[in-house]
VOMI-778125 format. One record per residue (C-alpha): x, y, z; residue in three letters; residue number from 1. Coordinates in steps of 0.1 Angstrom, whole numbers. Example, Ala and Ser with C-alpha at 12.3 -4.5 7.8 and 13.67 -1.06 7.14 Angstrom:
# residues 2
SITE/px/py/pz/res/n
SITE/123/-45/78/ala/1
SITE/137/-11/71/ser/2
This chain:
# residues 509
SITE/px/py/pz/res/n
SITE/-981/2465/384/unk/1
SITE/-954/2488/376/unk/2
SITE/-984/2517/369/unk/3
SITE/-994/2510/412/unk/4
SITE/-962/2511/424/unk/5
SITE/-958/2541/409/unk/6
SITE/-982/2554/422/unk/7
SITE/-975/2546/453/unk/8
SITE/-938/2556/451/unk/9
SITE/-946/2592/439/unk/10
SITE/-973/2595/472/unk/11
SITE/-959/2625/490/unk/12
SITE/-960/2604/523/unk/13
SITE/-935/2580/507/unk/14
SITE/-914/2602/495/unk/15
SITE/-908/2627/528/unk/16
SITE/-899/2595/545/unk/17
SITE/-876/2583/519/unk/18
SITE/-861/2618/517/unk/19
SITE/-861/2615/559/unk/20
SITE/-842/2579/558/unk/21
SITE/-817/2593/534/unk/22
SITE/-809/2631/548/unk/23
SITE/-807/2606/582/unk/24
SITE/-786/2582/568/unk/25
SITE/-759/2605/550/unk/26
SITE/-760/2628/583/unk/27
SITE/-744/2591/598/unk/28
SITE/-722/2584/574/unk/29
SITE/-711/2620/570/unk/30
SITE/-703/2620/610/unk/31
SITE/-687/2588/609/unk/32
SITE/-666/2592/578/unk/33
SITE/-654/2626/589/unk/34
SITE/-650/2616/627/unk/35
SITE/-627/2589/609/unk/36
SITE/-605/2615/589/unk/37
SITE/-605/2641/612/unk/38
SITE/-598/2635/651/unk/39
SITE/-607/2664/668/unk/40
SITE/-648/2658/651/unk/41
SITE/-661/2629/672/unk/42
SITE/-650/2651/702/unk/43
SITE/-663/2685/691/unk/44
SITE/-696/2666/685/unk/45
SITE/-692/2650/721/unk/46
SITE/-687/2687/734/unk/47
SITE/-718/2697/717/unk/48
SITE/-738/2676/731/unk/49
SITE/-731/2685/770/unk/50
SITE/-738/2723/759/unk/51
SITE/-774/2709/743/unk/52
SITE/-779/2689/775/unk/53
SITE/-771/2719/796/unk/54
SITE/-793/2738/776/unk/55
SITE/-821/2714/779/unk/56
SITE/-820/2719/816/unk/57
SITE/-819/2750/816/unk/58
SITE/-852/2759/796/unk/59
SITE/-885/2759/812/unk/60
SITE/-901/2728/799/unk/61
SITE/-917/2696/813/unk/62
SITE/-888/2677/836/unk/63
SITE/-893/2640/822/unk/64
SITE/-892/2654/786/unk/65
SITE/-859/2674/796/unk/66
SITE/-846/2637/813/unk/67
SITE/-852/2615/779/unk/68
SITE/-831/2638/761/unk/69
SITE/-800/2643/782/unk/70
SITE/-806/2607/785/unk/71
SITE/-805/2597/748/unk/72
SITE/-781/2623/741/unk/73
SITE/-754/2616/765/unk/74
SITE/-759/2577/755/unk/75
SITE/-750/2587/720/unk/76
SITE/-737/2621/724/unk/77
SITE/-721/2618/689/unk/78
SITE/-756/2618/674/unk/79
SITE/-779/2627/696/unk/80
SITE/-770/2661/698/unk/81
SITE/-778/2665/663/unk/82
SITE/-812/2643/665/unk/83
SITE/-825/2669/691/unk/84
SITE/-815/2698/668/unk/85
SITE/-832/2685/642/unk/86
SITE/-867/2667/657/unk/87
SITE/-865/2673/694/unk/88
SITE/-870/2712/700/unk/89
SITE/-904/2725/713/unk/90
SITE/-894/2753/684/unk/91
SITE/-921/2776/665/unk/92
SITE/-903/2790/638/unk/93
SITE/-897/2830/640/unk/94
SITE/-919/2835/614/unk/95
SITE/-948/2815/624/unk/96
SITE/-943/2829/659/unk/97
SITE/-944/2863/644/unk/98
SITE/-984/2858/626/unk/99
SITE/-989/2841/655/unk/100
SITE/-981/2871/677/unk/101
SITE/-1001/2893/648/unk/102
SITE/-1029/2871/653/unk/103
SITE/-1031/2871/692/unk/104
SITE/-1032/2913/692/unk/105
SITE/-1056/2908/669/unk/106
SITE/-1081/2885/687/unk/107
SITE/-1074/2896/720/unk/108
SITE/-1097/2924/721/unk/109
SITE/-1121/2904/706/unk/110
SITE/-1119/2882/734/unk/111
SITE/-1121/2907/760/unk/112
SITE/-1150/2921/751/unk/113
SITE/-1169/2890/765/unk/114
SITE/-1143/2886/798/unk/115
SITE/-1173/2906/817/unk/116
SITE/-1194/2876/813/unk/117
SITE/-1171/2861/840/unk/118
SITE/-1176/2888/865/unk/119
SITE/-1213/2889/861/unk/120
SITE/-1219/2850/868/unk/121
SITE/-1189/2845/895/unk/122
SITE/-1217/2844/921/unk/123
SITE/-1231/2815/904/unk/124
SITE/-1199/2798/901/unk/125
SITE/-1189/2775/930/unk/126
SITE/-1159/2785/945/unk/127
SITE/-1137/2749/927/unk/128
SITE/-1153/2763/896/unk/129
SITE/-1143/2797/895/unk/130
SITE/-1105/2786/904/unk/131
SITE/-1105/2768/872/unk/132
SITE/-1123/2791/852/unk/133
SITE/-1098/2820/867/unk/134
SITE/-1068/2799/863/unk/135
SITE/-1082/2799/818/unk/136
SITE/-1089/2834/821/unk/137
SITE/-1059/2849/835/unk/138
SITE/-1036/2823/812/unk/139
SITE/-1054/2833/776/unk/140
SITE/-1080/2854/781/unk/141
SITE/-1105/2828/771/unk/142
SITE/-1141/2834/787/unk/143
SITE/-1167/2822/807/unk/144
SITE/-1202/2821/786/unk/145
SITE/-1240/2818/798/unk/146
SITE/-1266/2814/772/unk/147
SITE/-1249/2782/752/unk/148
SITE/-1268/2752/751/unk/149
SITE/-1249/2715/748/unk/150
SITE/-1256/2683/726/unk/151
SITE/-1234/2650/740/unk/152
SITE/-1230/2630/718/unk/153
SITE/-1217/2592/733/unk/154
SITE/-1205/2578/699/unk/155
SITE/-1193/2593/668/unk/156
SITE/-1224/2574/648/unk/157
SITE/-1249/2599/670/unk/158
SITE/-1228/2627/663/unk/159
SITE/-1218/2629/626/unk/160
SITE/-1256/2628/612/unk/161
SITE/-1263/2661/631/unk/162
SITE/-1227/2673/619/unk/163
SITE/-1238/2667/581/unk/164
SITE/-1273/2684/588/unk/165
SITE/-1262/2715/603/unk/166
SITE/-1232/2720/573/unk/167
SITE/-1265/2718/549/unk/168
SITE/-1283/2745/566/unk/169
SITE/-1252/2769/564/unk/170
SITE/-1261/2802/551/unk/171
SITE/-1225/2826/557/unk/172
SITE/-1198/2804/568/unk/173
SITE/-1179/2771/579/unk/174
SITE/-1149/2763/597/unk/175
SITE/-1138/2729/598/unk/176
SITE/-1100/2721/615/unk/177
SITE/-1094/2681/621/unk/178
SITE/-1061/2661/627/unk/179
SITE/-1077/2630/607/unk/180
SITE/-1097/2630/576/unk/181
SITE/-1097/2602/558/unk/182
SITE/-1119/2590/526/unk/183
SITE/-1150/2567/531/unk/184
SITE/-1188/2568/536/unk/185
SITE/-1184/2596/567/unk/186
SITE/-1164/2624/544/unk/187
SITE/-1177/2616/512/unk/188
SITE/-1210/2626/528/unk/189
SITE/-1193/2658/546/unk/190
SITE/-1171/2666/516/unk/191
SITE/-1206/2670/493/unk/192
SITE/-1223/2689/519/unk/193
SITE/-1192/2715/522/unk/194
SITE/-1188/2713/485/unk/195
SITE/-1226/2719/477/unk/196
SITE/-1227/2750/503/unk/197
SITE/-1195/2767/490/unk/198
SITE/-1216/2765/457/unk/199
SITE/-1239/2784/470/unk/200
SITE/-1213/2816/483/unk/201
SITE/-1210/2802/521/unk/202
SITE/-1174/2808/530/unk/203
SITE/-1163/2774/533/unk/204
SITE/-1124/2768/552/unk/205
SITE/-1108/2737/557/unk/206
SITE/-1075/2728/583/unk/207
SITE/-1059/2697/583/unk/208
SITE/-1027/2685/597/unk/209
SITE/-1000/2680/570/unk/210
SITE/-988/2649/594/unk/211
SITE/-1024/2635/601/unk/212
SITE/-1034/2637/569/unk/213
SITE/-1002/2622/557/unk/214
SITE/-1016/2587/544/unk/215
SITE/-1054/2596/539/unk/216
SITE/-1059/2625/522/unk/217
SITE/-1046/2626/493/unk/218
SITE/-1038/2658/467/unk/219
SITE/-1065/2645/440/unk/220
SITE/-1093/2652/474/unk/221
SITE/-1077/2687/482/unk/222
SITE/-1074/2697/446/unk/223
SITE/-1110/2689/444/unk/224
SITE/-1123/2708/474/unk/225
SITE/-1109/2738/458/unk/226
SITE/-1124/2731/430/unk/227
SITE/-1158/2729/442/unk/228
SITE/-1150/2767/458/unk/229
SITE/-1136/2753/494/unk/230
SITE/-1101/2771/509/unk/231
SITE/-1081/2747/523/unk/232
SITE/-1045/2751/541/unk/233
SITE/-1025/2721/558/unk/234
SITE/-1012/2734/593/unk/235
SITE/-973/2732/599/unk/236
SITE/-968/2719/563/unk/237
SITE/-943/2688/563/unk/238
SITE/-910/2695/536/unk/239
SITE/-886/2674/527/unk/240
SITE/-859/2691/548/unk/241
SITE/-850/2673/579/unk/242
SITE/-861/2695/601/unk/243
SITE/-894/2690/600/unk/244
SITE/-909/2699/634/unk/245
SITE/-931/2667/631/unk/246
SITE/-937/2670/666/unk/247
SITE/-958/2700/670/unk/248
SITE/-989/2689/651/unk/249
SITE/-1030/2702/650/unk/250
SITE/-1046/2676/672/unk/251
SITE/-1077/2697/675/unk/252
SITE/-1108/2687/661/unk/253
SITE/-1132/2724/657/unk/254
SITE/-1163/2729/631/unk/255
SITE/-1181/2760/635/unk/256
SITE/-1210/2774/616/unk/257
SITE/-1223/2805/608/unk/258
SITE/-1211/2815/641/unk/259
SITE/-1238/2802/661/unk/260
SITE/-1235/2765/660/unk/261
SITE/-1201/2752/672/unk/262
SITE/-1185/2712/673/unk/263
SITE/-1150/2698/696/unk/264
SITE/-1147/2662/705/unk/265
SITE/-1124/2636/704/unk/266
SITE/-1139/2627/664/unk/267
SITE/-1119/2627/634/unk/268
SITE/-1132/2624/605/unk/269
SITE/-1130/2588/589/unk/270
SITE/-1153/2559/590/unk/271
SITE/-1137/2537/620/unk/272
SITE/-1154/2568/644/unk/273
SITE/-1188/2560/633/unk/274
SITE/-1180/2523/634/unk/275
SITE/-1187/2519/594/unk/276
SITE/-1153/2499/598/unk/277
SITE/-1139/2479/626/unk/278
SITE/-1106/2483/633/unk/279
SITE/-1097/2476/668/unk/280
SITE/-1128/2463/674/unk/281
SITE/-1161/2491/686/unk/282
SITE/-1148/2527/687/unk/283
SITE/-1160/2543/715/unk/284
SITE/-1158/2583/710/unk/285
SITE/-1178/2613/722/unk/286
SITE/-1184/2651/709/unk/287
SITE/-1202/2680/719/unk/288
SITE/-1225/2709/699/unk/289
SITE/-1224/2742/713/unk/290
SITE/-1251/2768/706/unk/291
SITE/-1248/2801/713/unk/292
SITE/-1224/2830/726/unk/293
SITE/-1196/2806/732/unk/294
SITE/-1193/2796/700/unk/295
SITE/-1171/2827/695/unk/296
SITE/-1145/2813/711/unk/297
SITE/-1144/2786/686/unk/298
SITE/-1145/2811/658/unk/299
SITE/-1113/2828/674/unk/300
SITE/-1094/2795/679/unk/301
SITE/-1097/2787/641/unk/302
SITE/-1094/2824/626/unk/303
SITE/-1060/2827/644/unk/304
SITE/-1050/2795/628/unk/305
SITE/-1065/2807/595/unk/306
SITE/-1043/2841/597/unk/307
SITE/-1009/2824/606/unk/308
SITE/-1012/2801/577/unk/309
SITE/-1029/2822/551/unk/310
SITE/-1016/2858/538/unk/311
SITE/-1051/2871/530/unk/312
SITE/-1063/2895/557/unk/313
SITE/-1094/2889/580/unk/314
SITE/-1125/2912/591/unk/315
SITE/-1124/2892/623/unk/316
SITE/-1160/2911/631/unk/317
SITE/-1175/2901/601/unk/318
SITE/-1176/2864/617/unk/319
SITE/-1195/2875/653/unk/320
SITE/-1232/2863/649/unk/321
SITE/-1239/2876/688/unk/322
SITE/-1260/2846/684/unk/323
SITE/-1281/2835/721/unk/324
SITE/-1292/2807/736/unk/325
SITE/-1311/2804/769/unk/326
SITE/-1291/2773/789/unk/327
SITE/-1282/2764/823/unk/328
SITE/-1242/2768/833/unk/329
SITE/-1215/2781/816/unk/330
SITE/-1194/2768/790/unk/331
SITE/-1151/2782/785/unk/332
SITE/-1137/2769/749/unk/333
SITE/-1097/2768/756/unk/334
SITE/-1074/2756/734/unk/335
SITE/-1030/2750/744/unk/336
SITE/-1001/2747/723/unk/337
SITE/-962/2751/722/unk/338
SITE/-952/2787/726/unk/339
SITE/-986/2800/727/unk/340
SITE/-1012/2791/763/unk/341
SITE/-981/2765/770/unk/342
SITE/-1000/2736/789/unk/343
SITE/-1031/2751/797/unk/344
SITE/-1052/2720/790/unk/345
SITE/-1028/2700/812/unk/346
SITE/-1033/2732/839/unk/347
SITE/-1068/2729/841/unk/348
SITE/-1066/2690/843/unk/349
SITE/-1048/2697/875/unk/350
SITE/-1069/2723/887/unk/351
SITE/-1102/2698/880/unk/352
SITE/-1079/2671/899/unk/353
SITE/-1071/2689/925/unk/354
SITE/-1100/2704/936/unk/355
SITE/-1124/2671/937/unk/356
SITE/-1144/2668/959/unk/357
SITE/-1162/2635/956/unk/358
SITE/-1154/2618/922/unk/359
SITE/-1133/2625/890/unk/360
SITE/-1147/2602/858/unk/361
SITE/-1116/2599/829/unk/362
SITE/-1117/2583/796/unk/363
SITE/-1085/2587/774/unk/364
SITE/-1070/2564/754/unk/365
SITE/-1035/2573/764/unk/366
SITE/-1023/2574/798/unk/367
SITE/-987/2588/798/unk/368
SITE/-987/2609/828/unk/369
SITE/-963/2633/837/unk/370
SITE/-951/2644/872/unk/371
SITE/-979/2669/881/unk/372
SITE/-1008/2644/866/unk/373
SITE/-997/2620/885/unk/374
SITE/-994/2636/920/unk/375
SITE/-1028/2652/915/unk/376
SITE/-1043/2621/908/unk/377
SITE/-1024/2601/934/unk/378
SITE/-1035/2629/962/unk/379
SITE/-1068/2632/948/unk/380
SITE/-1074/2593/956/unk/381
SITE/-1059/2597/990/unk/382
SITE/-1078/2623/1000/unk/383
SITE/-1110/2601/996/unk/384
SITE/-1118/2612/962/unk/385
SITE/-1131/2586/938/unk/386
SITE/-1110/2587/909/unk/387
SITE/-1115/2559/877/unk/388
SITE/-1103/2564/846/unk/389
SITE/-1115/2539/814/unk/390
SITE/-1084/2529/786/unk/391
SITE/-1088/2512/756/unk/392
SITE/-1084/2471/758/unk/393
SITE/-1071/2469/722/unk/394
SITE/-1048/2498/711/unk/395
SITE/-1034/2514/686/unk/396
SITE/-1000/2517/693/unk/397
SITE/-986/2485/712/unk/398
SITE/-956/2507/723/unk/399
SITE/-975/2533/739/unk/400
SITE/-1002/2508/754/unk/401
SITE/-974/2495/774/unk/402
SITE/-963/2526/781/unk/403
SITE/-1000/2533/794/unk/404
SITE/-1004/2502/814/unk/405
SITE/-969/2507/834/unk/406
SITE/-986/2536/852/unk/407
SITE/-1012/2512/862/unk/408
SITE/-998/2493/891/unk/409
SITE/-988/2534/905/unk/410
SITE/-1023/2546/906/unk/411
SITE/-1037/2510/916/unk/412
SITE/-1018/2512/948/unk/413
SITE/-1032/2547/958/unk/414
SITE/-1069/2536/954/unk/415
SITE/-1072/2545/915/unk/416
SITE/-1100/2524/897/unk/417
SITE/-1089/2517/861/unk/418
SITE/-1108/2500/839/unk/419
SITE/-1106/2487/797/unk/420
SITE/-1131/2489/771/unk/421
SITE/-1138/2455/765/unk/422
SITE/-1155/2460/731/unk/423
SITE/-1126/2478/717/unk/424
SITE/-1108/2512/715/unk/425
SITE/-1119/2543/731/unk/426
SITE/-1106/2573/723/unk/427
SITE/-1133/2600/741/unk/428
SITE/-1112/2627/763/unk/429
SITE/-1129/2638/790/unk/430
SITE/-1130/2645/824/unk/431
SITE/-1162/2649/848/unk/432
SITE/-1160/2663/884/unk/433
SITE/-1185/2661/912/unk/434
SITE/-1219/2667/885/unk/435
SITE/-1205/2703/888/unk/436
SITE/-1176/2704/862/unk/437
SITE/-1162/2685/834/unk/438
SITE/-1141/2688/800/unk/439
SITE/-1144/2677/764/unk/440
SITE/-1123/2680/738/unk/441
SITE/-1095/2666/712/unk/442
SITE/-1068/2663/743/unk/443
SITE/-1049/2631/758/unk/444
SITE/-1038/2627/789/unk/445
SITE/-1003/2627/775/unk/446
SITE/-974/2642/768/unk/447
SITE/-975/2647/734/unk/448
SITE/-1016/2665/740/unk/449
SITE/-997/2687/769/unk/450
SITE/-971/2700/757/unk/451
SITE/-961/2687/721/unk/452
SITE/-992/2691/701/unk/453
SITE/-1019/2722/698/unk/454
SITE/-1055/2712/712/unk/455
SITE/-1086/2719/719/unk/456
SITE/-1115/2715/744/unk/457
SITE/-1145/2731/764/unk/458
SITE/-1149/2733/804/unk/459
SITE/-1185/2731/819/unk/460
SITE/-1195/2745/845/unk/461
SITE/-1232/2734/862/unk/462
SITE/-1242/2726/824/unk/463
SITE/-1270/2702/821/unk/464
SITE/-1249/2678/798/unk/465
SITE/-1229/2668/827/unk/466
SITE/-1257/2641/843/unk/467
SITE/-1255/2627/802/unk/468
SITE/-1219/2628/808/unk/469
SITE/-1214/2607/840/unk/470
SITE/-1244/2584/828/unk/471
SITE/-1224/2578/793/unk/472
SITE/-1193/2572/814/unk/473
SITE/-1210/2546/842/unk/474
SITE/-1225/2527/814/unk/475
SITE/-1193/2527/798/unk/476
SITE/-1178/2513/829/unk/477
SITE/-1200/2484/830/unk/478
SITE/-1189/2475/796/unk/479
SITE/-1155/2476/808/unk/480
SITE/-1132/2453/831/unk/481
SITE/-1114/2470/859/unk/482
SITE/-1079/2459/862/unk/483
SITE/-1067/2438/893/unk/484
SITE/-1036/2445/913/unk/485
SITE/-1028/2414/901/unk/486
SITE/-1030/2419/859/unk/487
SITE/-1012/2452/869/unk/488
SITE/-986/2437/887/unk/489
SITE/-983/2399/873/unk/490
SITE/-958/2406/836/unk/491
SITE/-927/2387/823/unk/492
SITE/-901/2401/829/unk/493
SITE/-893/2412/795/unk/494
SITE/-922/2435/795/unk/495
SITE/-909/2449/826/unk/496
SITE/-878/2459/811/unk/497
SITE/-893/2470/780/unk/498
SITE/-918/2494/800/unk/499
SITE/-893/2504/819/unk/500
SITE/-871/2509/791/unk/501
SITE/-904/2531/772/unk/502
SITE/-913/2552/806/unk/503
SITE/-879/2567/801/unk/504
SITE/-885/2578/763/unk/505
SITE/-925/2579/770/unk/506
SITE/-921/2618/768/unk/507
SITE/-911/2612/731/unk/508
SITE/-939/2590/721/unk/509
């Protein structure tokens, strides 16, 4: 007994949030016991706070996130002034912004070198598409490709077979970044491929989120992986200082191999996405395999990870296959984050909104929306368009499922169709547009995907996935329950309050 629960005491996710509760907790007592002693302290804390606030308005950052702040600062300004200091800034650290920078110059020119696939296929872009594809382009650089052929994959059961298949067949290189790996049937399988073809001098590098991977992967799997030849880094590595930056996390989910076979979805890696284990009932979840030239994007996304977080320098050419495949449409990788292509995801969602023409297909299993979102998809309905979006019926997280069904009732009354899941939880993230254009990738439709988190996706333009796409996404409808005006509108009033009370800190969820 005593042997498990130490064990379990001396996991590092136990003790950063012990060492969090306590550097919180003496921060309290310290401000109260000196605010007690010394008069001036509560008020110099109080002045603080108004400067933060003012400050908060004053940078260029989403409105409702600046709103929740003041809000919960000026409500407590003793402490809340210090909370935002220490969790609440969109901050990169000087350092990490520096590689960052390093690594941008660096890929940049890579990048460009393909930009002239844009102007060569504009004339077989429709006008909506090449708004959006401009819009990517003159943001962060990121490219239009031809020659890339597309694998949907509907459920995370399809997809991780052909995932373990291809890893096997590596002959030069992998690049695997998740949020989410977790030990069971699905990694032990991928873990033994990787392990097997690093073995065998492929150049095998492993991401994961120091947050994500808080509870499932433990130090015994990491120091084993390395072991068995693998590099692995955790992105934005969690101390046990208080400022942690907890908020700006690796959402994105990226394999690529030997440059010519490339993977983004809304998949993690853990059994519940191949529905091995059931835990809020089926989990519904979609990826997509990319062969060809825009696999090189993919490549870029993770090497400029790879060179903030490691000090070993990178031959960045040694990693272009110039790998082809014949394919109808075009296919542009993107990926957003603070500080660096701020809110491009959430850009393009607008542009793909805003220039419907007939229908816009969404499945996300958060629906926080902020301002823009919302109008786009509002006006998009008025205008005629038909816009449904699918949500999970069982979540997750209860607070941010109520959160999500509070925007309900809004998009109801301008003609929105919404619709949940009956079988379970879905978690796809995508977005299809008039059998012309659509997006997959690891982003929500929230605010903590839009402007909090770094992500990853692909937009598709005339590629022959899409009809797969809208088929998966119909037959998902019929397996779902669209939501009356009634259910939207017909709560206690107790969960009234309490969404109303979570719309106002929904920015921080």
């Amino acid at each position: 007994m005593f042997k498990k629960l130490f064990k379990l005491l001396s996991q590092k996710a136990v003790i950063t949030i012990f060492s969090l509760v306590v550097q919180v907790t003496l921060i309290m007592f310290a401000v109260l016991y000196a605010s007690t002693h010394v008069w001036w302290i509560w008020g110099a804390l109080e002045t603080v706070s108004v400067f933060i606030c003012i400050y908060i308005v004053s940078k260029d950052m989403n409105p409702n996130y600046k709103l929740s702040w003041c809000i919960l600062i000026l409500a407590v300004p003793a402490f809340g002034g210090l909370v935002y200091l220490f969790i609440g800034r969109q901050h990169t650290p000087r350092r990490v912004r520096k590689r960052l920078s390093a690594a941008s110059d660096a890929t940049q020119v890579l990048l460009n070198l393909t930009n002239a696939t844009l102007l060569k296929t504009r004339a077989e872009l429709n006008p909506t598409g090449t708004t959006c594809a401009d819009l990517v382009l003159n943001s962060a650089s990121y490219p239009v490709y031809g020659n890339t052929a597309t694998k949907y994959y509907p459920l995370g059961d399809d997809f991780f077979p052909d995932l373990v298949k291809d890893i096997k067949a590596a002959e030069k290189f992998i690049f695997m970044e998740y949020f989410i790996i977790d030990r069971g049937e699905v990694w032990d399988e991928i873990e033994a491929a990787l392990i097997e073809r690093a073995q065998n001098c492929v150049d095998v590098k492993l991401i994961y989120d120091d947050v994500g991977n808080m509870f499932t992967l433990p130090k015994k799997v990491i120091e084993r992986l390395k072991a068995g030849g693998i590099q692995v880094l955790p992105f934005n590595k969690i101390t046990f200082s208080f400022d942690m930056r907890l908020n700006n996390r690796s959402h994105r989910k990226i394999t690529v191999i030997d440059g010519k076979i490339a993977y983004t979805g809304g998949n993690n890696i853990a059994d519940e996405y191949a529905n091995k284990i059931a835990k809020y009932g089926h989990w519904k979840d979609t990826h997509m395999r990319f062969e060809g030239e825009a696999v090189w994007s993919f490549s870029v996304m993770f090497l400029s990870f790879w060179h903030i977080l490691s000090p070993d320098k990178l031959m960045y050419s040694s990693y272009i296959s110039g790998a082809t495949t014949p394919a109808a449409g075009y296919v542009q990788p993107l990926s957003s984050g603070p500080g660096r292509n701020d809110h491009l995801i959430a850009s393009a969602f607008i542009n793909l909104i805003s220039t419907a023409k007939r229908y816009v297909y969404i499945t996300t299993p958060y629906l926080i929306l902020d301002n823009e979102t919302q109008t786009a998809l509002v006006n998009a309905a008025k205008s005629g368009v038909d816009v449904r979006i699918i949500i999970p019926k069982k979540p997750d997280k209860k607070s941010v499922y109520l959160v999500t069904k509070s925007f309900v009732p809004i998009l109801k009354k301008a003609g929105i169709k919404i619709y949940t899941y009956t079988p379970g939880f879905i978690h796809a993230k995508m977005m299809i547009v008039d059998d012309e254009r659509a997006f997959i990738g690891s982003c929500n439709m929230d605010y903590r995907s839009f402007y909090l988190h770094y992500e990853c996706g692909a937009l598709l333009y005339n590629v022959d996935t899409i009809p797969a796409m809208k088929n998966d996404f119909l037959a998902t409808q019929e397996q779902s329950a669209e939501m009356t005006h009634e259910q939207a509108n017909n709560v206690t009033v107790f969960t009234r309050i309490a969404r109303s009370i979570l719309r106002l800190f929904a920015p921080m969820l």
